[in-house]
KERO-51336 format. One record per atom (N, C-alpha, C, O, CB): residue number from 1; x, y, z; atom name. Coordinates in steps of 0.1 Angstrom, whole numbers, padded with zeros to 4 digits. Glycine has a CB too. Layout:
  guvex     px     py     pz  lodren
    NUM      X      Y      Z      CA
...
% end
This chain:
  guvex     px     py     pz  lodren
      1  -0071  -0214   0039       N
      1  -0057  -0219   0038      CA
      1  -0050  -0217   0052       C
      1  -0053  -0208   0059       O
      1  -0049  -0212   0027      CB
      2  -0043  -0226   0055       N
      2  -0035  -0222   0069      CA
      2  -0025  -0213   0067       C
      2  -0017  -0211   0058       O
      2  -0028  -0233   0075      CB
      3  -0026  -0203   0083       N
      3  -0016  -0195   0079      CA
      3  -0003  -0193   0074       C
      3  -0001  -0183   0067       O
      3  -0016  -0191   0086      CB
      4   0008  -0203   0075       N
      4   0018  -0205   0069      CA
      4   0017  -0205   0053       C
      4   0026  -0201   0046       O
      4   0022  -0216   0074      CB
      5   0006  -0210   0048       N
      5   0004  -0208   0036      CA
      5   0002  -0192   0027       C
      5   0005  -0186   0017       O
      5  -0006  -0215   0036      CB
      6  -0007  -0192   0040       N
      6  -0015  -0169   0035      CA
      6   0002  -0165   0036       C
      6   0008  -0158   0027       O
      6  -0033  -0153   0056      CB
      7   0009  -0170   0047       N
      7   0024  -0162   0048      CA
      7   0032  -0158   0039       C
      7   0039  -0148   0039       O
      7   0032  -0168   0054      CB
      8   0030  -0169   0030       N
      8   0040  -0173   0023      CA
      8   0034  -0170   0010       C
      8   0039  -0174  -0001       O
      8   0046  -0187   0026      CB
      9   0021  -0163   0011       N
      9   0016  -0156  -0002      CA
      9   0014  -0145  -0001       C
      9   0016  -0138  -0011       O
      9   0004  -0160  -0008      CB
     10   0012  -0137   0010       N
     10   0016  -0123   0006      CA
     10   0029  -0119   0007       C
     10   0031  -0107   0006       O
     10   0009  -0115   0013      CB
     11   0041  -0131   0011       N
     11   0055  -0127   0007      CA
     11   0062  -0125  -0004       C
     11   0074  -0121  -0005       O
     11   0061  -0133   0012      CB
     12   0052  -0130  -0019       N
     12   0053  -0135  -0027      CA
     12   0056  -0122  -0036       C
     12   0051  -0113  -0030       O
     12   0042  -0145  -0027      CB
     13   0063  -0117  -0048       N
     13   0059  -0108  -0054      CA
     13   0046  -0108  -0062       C
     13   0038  -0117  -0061       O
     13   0068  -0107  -0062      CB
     14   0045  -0097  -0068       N
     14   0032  -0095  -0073      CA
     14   0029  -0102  -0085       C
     14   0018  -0106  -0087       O
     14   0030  -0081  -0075      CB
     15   0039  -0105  -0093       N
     15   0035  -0114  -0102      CA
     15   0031  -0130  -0100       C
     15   0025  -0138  -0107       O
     15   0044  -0112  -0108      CB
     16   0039  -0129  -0088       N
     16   0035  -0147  -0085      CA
     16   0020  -0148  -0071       C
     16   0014  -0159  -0068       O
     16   0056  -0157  -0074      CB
     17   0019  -0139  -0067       N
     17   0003  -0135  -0063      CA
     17  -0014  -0143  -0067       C
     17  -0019  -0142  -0079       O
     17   0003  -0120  -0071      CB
     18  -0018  -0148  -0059       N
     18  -0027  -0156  -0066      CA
     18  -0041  -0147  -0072       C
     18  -0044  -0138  -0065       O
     18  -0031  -0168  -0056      CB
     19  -0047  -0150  -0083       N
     19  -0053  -0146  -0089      CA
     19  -0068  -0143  -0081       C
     19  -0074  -0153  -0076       O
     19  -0050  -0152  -0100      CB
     20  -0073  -0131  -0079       N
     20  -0086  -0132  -0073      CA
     20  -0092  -0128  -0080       C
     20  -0088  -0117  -0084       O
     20  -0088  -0126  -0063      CB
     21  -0101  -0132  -0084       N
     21  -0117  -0131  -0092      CA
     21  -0122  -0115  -0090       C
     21  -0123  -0110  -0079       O
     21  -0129  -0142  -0083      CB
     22  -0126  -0109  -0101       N
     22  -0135  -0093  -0103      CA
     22  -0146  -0101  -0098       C
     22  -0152  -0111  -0103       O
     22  -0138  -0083  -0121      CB
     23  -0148  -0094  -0087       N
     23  -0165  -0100  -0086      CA
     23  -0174  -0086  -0074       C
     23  -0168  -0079  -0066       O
     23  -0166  -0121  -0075      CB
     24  -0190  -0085  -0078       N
     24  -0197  -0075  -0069      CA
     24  -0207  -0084  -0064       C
     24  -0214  -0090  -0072       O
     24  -0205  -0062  -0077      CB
     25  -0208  -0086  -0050       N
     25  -0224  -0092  -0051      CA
     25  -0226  -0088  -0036       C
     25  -0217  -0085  -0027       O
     25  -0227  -0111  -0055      CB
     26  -0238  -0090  -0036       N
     26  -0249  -0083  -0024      CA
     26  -0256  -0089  -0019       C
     26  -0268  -0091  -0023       O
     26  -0258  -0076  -0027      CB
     27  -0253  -0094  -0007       N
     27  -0267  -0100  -0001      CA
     27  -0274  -0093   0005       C
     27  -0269  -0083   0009       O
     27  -0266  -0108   0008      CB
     28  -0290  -0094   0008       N
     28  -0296  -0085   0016      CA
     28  -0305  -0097   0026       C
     28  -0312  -0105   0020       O
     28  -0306  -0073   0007      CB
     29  -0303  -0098   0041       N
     29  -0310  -0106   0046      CA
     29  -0319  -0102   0058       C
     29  -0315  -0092   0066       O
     29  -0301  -0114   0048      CB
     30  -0333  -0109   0060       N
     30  -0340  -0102   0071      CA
     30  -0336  -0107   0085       C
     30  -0330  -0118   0085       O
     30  -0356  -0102   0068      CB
     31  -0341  -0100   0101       N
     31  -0346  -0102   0112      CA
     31  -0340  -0115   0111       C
     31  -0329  -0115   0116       O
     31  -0361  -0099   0114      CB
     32  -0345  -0129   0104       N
     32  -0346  -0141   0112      CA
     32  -0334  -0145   0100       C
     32  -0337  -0156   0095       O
     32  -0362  -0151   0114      CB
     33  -0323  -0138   0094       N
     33  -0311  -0146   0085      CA
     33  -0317  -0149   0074       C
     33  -0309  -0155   0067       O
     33  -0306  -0160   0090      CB
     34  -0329  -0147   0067       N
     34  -0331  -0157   0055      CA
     34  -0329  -0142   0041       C
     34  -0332  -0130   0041       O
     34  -0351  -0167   0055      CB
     35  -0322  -0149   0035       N
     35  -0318  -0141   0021      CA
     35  -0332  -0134   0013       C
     35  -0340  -0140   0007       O
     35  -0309  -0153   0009      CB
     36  -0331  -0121   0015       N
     36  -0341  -0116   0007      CA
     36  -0340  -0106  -0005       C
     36  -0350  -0101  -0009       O
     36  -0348  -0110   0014      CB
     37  -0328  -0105  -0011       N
     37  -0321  -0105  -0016      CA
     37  -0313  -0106  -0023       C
     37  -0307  -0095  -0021       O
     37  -0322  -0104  -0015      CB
     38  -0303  -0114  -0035       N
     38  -0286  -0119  -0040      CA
     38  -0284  -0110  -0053       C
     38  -0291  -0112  -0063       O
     38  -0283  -0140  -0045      CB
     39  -0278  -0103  -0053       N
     39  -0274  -0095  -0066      CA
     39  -0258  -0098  -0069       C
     39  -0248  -0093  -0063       O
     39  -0277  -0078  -0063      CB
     40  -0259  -0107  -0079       N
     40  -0246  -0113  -0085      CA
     40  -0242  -0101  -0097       C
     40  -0249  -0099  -0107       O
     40  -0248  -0132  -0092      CB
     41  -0234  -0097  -0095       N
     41  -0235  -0085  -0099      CA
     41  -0215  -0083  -0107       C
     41  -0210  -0073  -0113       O
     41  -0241  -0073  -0084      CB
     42  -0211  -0092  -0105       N
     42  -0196  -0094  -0107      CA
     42  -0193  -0094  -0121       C
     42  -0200  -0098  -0130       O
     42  -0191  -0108  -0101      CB
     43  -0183  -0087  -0122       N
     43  -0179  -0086  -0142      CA
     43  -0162  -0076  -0134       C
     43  -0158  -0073  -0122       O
     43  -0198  -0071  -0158      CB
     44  -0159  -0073  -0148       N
     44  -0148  -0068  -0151      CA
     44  -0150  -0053  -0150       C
     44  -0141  -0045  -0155       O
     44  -0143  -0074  -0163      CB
     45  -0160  -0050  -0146       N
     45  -0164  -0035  -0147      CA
     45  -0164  -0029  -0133       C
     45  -0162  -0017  -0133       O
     45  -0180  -0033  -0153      CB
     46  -0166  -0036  -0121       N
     46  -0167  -0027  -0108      CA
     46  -0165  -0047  -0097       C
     46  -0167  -0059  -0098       O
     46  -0189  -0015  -0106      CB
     47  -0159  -0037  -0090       N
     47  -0156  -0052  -0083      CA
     47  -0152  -0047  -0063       C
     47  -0150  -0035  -0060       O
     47  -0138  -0061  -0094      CB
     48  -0151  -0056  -0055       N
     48  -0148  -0051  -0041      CA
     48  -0159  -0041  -0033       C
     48  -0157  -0031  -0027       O
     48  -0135  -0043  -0043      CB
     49  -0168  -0047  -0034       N
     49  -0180  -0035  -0028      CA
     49  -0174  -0037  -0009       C
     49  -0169  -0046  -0002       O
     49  -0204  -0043  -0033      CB
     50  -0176  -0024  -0005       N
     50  -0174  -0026   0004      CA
     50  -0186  -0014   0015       C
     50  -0184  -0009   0025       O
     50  -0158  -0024   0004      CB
     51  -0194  -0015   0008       N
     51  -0206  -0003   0013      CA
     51  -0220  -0003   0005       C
     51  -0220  -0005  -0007       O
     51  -0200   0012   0010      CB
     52  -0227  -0002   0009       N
     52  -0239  -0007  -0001      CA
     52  -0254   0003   0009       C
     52  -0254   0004   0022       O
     52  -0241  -0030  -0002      CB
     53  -0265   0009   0001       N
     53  -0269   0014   0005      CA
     53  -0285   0014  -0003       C
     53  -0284   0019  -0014       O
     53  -0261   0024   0007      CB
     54  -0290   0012  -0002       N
     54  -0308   0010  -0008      CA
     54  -0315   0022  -0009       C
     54  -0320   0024   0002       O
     54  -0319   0000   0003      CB
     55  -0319   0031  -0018       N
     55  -0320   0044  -0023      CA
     55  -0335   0039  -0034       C
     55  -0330   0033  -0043       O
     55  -0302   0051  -0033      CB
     56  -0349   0038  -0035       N
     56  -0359   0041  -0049      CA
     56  -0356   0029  -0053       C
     56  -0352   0032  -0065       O
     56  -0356   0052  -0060      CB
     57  -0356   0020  -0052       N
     57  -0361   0010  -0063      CA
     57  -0344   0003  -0069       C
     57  -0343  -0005  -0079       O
     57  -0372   0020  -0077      CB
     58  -0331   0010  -0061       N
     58  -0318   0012  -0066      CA
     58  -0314   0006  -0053       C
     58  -0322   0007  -0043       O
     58  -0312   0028  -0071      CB
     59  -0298  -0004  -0053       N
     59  -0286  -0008  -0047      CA
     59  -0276  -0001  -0051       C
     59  -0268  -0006  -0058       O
     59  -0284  -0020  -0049      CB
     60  -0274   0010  -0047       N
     60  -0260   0019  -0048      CA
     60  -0250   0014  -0041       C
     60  -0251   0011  -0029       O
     60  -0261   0035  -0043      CB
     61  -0237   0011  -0049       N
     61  -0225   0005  -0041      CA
     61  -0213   0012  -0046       C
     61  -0212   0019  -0056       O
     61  -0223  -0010  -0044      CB
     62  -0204   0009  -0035       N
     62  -0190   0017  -0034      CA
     62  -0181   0007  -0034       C
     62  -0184  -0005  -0034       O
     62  -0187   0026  -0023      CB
     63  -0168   0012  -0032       N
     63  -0156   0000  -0031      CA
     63  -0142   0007  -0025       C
     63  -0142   0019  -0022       O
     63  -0152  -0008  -0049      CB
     64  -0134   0000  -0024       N
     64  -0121   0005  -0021      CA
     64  -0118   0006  -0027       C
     64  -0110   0015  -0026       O
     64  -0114   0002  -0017      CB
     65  -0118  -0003  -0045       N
     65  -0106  -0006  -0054      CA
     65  -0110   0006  -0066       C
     65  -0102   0009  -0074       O
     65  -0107  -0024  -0061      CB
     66  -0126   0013  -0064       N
     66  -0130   0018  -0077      CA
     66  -0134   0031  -0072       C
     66  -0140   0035  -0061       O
     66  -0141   0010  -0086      CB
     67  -0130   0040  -0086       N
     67  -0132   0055  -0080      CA
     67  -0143   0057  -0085       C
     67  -0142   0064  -0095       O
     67  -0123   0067  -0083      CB
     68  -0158   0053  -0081       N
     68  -0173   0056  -0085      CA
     68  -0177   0046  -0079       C
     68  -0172   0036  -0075       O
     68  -0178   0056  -0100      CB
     69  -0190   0051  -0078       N
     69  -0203   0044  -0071      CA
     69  -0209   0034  -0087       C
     69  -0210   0035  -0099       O
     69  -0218   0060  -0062      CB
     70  -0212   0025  -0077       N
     70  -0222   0014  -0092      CA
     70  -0237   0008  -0087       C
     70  -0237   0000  -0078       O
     70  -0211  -0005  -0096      CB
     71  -0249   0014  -0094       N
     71  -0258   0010  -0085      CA
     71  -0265   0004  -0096       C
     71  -0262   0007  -0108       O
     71  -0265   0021  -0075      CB
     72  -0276  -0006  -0094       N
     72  -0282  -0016  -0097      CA
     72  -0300  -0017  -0093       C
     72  -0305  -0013  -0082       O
     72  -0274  -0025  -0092      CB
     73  -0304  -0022  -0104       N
     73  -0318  -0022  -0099      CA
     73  -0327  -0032  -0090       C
     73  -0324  -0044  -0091       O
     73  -0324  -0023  -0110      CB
     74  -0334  -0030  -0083       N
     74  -0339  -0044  -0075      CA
     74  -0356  -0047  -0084       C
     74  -0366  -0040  -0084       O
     74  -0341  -0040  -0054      CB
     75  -0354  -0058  -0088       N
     75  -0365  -0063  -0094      CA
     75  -0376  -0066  -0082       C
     75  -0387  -0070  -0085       O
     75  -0361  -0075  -0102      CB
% end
């Protein structure tokens, strides 16, 4: 959106605030960019990852918005 627009949405109260989507997902990509990895992982349960860390066979993630770690399996 152009900035005048973002302006004039975070001036906005919170009720009139545009709606952003709960969502988790993960890319993991190698050396040459190609996706080796996508863990769509988004629901109403953990959302905003902002840290992610590869632990055993596990994707452990964190967030800003949530007080716990949420980790996931890699097939």
């Amino acid at each position: 959106a152009p900035l005048p627009v973002r302006r004039m949405a975070w001036r906005a109260p919170a009720a009139l605030q545009p709606r952003v989507p709960r969502t988790a997902r993960v890319l993991a990509v190698d050396d040459e960019g190609r996706v080796v990895h996508d863990l769509d992982g988004g629901g109403p349960d953990y959302h905003m990852v902002t840290g992610v860390r590869r632990h055993q066979g596990r994707v452990w993630m964190s967030s800003l918005e949530e007080d716990a770690v949420a980790w996931a399996a890699l097939d």
